[in-house]
N, C-alpha and C positions, 0 to 999 in steps of 0.2 A: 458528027454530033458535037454541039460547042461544052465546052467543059463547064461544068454547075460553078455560078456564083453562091457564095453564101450570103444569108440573110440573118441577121441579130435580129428578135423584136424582144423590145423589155414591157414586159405585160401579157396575162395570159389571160384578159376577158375577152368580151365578145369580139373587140377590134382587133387585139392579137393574134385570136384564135382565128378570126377571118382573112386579115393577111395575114396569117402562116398556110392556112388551105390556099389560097391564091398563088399565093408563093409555091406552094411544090407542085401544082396544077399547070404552074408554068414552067419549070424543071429548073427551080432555085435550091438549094442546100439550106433549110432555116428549123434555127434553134428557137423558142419562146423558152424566155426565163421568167418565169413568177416566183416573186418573194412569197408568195403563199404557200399555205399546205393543199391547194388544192387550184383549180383554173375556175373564170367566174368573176374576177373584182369584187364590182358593186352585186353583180349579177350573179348573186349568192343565196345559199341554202343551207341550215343545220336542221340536225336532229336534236327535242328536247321530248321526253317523257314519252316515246311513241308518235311523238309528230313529226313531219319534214315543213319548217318552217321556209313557206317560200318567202325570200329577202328581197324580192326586188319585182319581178315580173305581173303588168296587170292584161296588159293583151300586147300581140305580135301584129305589126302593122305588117302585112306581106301575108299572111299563112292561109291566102285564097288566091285564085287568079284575079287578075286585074288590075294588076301594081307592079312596076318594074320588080319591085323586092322580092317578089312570087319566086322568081328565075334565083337571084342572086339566094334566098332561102334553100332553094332545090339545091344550087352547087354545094350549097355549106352542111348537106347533108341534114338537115331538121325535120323538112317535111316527111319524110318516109317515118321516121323514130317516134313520133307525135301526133298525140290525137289534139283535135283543137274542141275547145266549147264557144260559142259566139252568142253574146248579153243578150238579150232586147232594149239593157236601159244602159246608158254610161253612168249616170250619176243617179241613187233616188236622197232628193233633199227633203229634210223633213223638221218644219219651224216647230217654236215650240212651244205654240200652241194649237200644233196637233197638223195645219195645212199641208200638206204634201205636194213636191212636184215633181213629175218623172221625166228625167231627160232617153225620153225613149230615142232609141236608134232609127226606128222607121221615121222620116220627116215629115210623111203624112199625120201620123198617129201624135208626134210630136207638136205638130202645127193643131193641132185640133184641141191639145192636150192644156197648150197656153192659154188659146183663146178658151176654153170654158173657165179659165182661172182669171183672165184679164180682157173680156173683148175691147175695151177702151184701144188697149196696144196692137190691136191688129196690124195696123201696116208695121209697127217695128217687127212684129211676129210674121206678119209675112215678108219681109225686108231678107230676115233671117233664114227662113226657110228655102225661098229663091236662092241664096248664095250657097247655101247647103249643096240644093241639088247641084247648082252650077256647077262647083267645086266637084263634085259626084262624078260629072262627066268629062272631066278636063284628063288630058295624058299629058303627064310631064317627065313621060320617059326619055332620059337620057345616057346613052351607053358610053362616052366616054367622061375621064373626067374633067371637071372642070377647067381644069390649066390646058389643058389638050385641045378645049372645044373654042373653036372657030366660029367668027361673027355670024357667019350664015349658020349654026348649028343653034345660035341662038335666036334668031330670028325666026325660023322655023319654028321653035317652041313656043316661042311667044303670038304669030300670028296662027299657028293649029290651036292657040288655047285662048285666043285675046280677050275674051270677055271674061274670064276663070282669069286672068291677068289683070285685068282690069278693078276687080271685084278684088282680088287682093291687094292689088295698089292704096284702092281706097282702104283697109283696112290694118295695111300694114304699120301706118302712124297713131294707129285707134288701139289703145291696151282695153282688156273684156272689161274692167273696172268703167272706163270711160262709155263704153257702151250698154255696161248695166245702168247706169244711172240715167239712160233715157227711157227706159220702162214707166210708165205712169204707177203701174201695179208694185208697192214697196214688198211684196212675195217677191215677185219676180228680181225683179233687184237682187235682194239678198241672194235669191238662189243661183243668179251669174256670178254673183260676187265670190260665191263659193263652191265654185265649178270647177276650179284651179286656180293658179296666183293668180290675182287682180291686175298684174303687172305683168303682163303674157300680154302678147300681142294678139288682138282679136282675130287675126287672118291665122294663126297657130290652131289657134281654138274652131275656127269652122273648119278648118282639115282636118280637125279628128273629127267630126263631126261628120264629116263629108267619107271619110274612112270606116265610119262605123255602119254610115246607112248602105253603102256598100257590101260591107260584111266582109272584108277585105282583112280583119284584124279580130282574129280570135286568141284565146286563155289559154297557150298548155296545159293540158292536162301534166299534173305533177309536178307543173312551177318550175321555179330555176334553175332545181337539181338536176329536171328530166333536160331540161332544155341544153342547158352546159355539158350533161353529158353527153346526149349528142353532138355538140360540134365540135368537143372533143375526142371522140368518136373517130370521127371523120378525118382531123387531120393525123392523130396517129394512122391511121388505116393508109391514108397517101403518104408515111414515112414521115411526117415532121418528127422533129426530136422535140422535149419536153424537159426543161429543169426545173423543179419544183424546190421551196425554199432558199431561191437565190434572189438578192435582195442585191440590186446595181448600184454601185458608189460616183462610176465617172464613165462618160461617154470618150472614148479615147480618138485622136485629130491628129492628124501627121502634114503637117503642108494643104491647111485646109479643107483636108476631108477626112470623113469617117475610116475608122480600120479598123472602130471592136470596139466594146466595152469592158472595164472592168466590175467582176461580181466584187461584195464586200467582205469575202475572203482573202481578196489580191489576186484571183485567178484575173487573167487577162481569155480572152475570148475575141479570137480576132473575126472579121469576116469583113465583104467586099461593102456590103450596106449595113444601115442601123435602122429600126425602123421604131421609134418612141410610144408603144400604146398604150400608156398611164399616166399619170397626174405631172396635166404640164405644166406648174409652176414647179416641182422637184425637178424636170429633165433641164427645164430651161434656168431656171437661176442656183444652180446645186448640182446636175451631173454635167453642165456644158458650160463652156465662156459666155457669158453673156452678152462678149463683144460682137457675135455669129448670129442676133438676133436681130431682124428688122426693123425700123422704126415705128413699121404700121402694127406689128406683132406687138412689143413694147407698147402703144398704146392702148391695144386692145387691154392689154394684162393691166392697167393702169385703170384704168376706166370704164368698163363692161363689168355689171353685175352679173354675180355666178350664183346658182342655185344656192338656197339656205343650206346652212346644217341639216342635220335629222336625227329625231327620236323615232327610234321604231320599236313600235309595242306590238308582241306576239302575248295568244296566250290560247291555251288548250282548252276546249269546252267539253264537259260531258255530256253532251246531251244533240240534237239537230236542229235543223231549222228549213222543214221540207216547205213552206208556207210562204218562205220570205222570200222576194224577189228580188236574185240576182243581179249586179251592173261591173260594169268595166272598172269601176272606181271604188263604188259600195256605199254602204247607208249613211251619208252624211247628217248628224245631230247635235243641235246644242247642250252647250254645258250647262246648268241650273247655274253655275257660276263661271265666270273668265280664269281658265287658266295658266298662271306662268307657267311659261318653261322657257326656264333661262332668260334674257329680256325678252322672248317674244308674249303678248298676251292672248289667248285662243279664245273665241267666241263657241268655237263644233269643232267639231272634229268628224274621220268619214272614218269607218270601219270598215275593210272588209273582211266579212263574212263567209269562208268558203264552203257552202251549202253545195256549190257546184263541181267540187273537186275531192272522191272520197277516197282519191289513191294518195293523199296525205295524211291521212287521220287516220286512225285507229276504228273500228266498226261502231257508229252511234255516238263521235264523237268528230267537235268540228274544230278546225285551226280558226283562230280570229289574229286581224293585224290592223293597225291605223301605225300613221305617220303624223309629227309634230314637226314644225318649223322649230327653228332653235338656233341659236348663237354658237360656236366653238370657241371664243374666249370665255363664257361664263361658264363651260360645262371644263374648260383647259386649266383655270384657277380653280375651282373647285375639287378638282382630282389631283389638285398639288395641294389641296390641304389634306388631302385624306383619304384613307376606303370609306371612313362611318359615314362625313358628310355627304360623299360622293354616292353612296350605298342608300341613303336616308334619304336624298331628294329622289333617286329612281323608283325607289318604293315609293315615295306622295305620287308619282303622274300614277304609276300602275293603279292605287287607290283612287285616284279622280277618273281614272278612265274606268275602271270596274264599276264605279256607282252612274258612271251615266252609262254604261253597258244596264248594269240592274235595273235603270226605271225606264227603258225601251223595251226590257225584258226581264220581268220580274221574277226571282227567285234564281238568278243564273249565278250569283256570288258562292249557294250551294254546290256549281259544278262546276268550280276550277281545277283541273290536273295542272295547269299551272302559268304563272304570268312571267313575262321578261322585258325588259329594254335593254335595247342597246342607243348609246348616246354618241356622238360625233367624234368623241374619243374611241370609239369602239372603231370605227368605222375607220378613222385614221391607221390606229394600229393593222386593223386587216387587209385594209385597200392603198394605204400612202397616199390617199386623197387629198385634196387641201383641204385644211381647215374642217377634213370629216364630210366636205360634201359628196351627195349623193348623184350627183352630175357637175357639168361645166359649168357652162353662159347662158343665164335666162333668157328665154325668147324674146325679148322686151320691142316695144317699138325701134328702138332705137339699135341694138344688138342685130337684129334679124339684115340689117343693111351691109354687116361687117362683113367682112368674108377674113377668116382668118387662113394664112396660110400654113401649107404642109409641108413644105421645106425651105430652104432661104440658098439665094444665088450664089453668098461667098461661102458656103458648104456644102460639098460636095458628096455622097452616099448617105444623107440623113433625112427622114421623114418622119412626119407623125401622122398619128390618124387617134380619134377616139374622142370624145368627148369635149376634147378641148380644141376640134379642127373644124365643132360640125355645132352651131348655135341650136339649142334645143335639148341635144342629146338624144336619149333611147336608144332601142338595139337595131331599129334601121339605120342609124347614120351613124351611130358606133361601126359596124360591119361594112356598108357602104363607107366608109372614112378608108377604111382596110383593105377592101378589094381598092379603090381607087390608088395608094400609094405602090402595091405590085403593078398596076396598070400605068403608072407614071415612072417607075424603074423599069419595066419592059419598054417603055419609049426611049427612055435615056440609052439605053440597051442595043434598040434596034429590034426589038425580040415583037411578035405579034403576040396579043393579048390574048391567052386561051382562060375560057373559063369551062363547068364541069360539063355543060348542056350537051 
């Protein structure tokens, strides 16, 4: 039996926690150090007045058959721990003067659902709908990772999927903004518009689309808390070890490779590999040389747009909402007026409403959450002047957002147990994220072409994986990021790649 290499990873979310299961599944020795009090990152959950605020989770791409992720979920210990609920709507948009449009998950129902609102637009609605299913039946399963796989492992892919290749090709230079704007119907428009960024790449947006009709992609039940605990779970149960409250100052390098990290106590922590799963402008320009960075890396970091900041508005309701029809996103509505937050200016905003989820609330009492785009310099000077001012603008969103909660639903200002934000400063302090955001690199037309890489040739035992390795984000290519970097040290290795199946 070869004697156990160790493994460092510094981060204890979803990608940590995934290469750390991978890791002892292959019979490595690995520590995960989170600076937090708890594993989760972004992929988080508190408790306020009897609720469990889910922070992050809106559905799990993987939590059915059908999708490579199914398997790689199964290893990571999720699906057994978890009941799933799956939408019928992804988004319901609702203008405001009353129009409604439901982005139903069935593409039939969906296709039918436009054209009673626009038949003018038919062929763009059937345009849409065609690539939907297309996408629906395409496999782009692939078992090794990408550094690994061979021209002919892509060429395969590409001719078992060509037309689902094809149909993304076209769309990959088309951001959803560019594509709303050929709708004849100005409903229609607005409501792509605000389906997600405008500056998402359109081929982004009909995979989820193509993933929902599916049904490939359901809601834990009990949100992030339930979720993190399971796959925390799982890698204690396989022996990973776990340091919690350790906050890494420097990636330590001996003759151009890795041999450990230092925590910000001064502990040194040595081990054979490093593997980086958190915020990669701290690991790369703050715990490492910078000189050990690639050029193609360095540009990405220079010129790739990363998800906004984030406001994230929670708040307890006394009362239900057996009536209102549930979606992946939730009730997207206008403000009676535009509101700042920070320089961004917001026309709506989406709520979700958890009507569908009653193992977080209290009995007859429902969690609600929306998110705001937002700047991190205006919310970063702001908290340098002060708690009151910093304190006083939090309270105005909670008050703008409770009055347009009030006139979708009148009388509910009477049933607050209680409202909270948290702001990009928030989000920094508990995550180390940059600049407070809540992901990497925007899907953008442009982004989706990069490929950023996972380790660099003049450094030897050092990998990343999470967010900042995988254009997009979310917790499939968070995780898949994770399993991929033990499956690329099992090669460097010589070791055959065992996963849990």
């Amino acid at each position: 039996m070869r004697d156990s290499k160790k493994v460092n990873i510094i981060g204890g979310g979803v990608a940590g926690l995934a290469a750390g299961i991978y890791g002892r599944l292959n019979g490595f020795e690995v520590t995960v150090f989170e600076m937090g009090k708890r594993t989760g990152g972004v992929c988080t959950s508190w408790k306020k007045a009897g609720f469990k605020v889910n922070g992050s989770i809106h559905w799990l791409i993987g939590s059915a058959p059908g999708i490579d992720f199914y398997s790689m979920w199964s290893d990571l210990g999720v699906l057994d721990e978890i009941d799933f609920y799956y939408h019928d709507s992804f988004i319901e948009f609702k203008d405001i003067d009353g129009v409604e449009v439901h982005f139903y998950t069935d593409p039939n129902k969906l296709q039918q659902h436009l054209l009673s609102i626009s038949p003018v637009d038919s062929r763009l609605i059937g345009e849409l709908i065609h690539h939907i299913k297309l996408l629906s039946n395409a496999n782009f399963t692939m078992d090794r990772a990408f550094g690994l796989l061979h021209a002919w492992d892509w060429s395969k892919v590409f001719m078992d999927n060509m037309p689902a290749v094809v149909a993304l090709g076209k769309y990959n230079n088309m951001s959803v903004w560019e594509f709303a704007k050929k709708f004849k119907s100005k409903i229609l428009r607005k409501a792509f518009r605000n389906f997600w960024s405008p500056d998402m790449s359109m081929s982004f947006l009909l995979l989820q689309l193509s993933y929902a009709a599916n049904r490939i992609g359901g809601y834990p039940i009990g949100g992030s808390g339930k979720f993190m605990d399971a796959l925390t779970k799982r890698y204690l149960d396989l022996g990973g070890k776990l340091e919690l409250g350790q906050k890494i100052s420097k990636v330590i390098v001996e003759k151009n490779k890795t041999v450990g990290i230092q925590s910000a106590d001064s502990k040194f922590h040595y081990s054979d590999f490093v593997v980086s799963a958190c915020d990669g402008y701290s690991v790369l320009f703050k715990l490492l040389d910078p000189g050990y960075i690639d050029n193609e890396t360095l540009d990405a970091y220079r010129t790739l747009e990363t998800f906004p900041s984030l406001v994230f508005f929670s708040a307890g309701l006394n009362r239900t909402f057996e009536d209102l029809r549930s979606s992946i996103i939730g009730l997207n509505i206008p403000f009676d007026k535009k509101l700042q937050v920070g320089n961004f200016l917001h026309e709506r905003v989406s709520f979700q409403i958890y009507n569908f989820d009653n193992t977080i609330s209290p009995i007859g009492k429902t969690l609600v959450t929306a998110m705001l785009d937002t700047d991190f310099e205006f919310w970063q000077k702001l908290h340098q002047k002060g708690e009151k001012p910093y304190r006083e603008e939090r309270s105005h969103i909670e008050r703008e957002l409770l009055k347009t909660l009030e006139k979708e639903f009148p009388g509910i200002s009477k049933n607050v147990d209680f409202m909270d934000i948290a702001t990009p400063i928030t989000f920094e302090n508990w995550t180390g994220n940059h600049n407070g955001s809540y992901k990497g690199w925007l899907p953008t037309p442009g982004s989706i072409k990069t490929k950023i890489s996972s380790h660099f040739e003049n450094l030897k035992g050092f990998y990343m994986a999470g967010h900042w390795v995988a254009t997009g984000g979310g917790l499939p290519p968070a995780a898949y990021s994770g399993r991929e970097v033990i499956r690329q040290i099992c090669a460097s290795e010589g070791i055959n790649f065992e996963h849990g199946q």
